[in-house]
N, C-alpha and C positions, 0 to 999 in steps of 0.2 A: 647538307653540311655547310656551313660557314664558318670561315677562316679570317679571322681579326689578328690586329698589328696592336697594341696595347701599350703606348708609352709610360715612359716615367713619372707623370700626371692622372694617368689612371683614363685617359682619353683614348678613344678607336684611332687608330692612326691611317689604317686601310681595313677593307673586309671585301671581302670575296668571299661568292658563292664557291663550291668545290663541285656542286653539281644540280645544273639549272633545272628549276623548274618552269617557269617561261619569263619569259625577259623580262616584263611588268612584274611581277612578283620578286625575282630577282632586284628590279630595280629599288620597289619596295622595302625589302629587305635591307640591303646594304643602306639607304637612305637613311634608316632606320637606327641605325649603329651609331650614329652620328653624335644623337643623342645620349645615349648610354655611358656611363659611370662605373668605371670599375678601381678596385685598391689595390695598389700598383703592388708588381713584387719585386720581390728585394734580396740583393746578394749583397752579403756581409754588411745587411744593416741598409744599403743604399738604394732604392727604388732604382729599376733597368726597363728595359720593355721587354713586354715577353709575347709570343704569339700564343693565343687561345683556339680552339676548335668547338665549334658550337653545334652538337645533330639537332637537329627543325626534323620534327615529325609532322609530315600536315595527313590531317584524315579530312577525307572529301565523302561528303554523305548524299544520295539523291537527292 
């Protein structure tokens, strides 16, 4: 699970994992958000930040 901070720009403001899968991948991850674009949302018309919750499924195959 990742846990994003989503400002009023539509920009990751923070993200945290909620539960590690190993610290490199972790680091991965969140690095990752950095980059990402979201459409902000909006009370009574005005863009606010909101936090998001993201479930990552990883399937790991022999």
């Amino acid at each position: 699970m990742l846990e994003m901070v989503i400002d009023e720009a539509g920009t990751v403001e923070s993200a945290v994992m909620g539960a590690s899968v190993t610290p490199t991948y972790d680091a991965l991850v969140v690095a990752a958000t950095k980059a990402w674009r979201y459409k902000p949302a909006t009370l009574n018309g005005a863009p606010v930040k909101f936090r998001k919750i993201l479930q990552i499924n990883i399937k790991v195959s022999p």
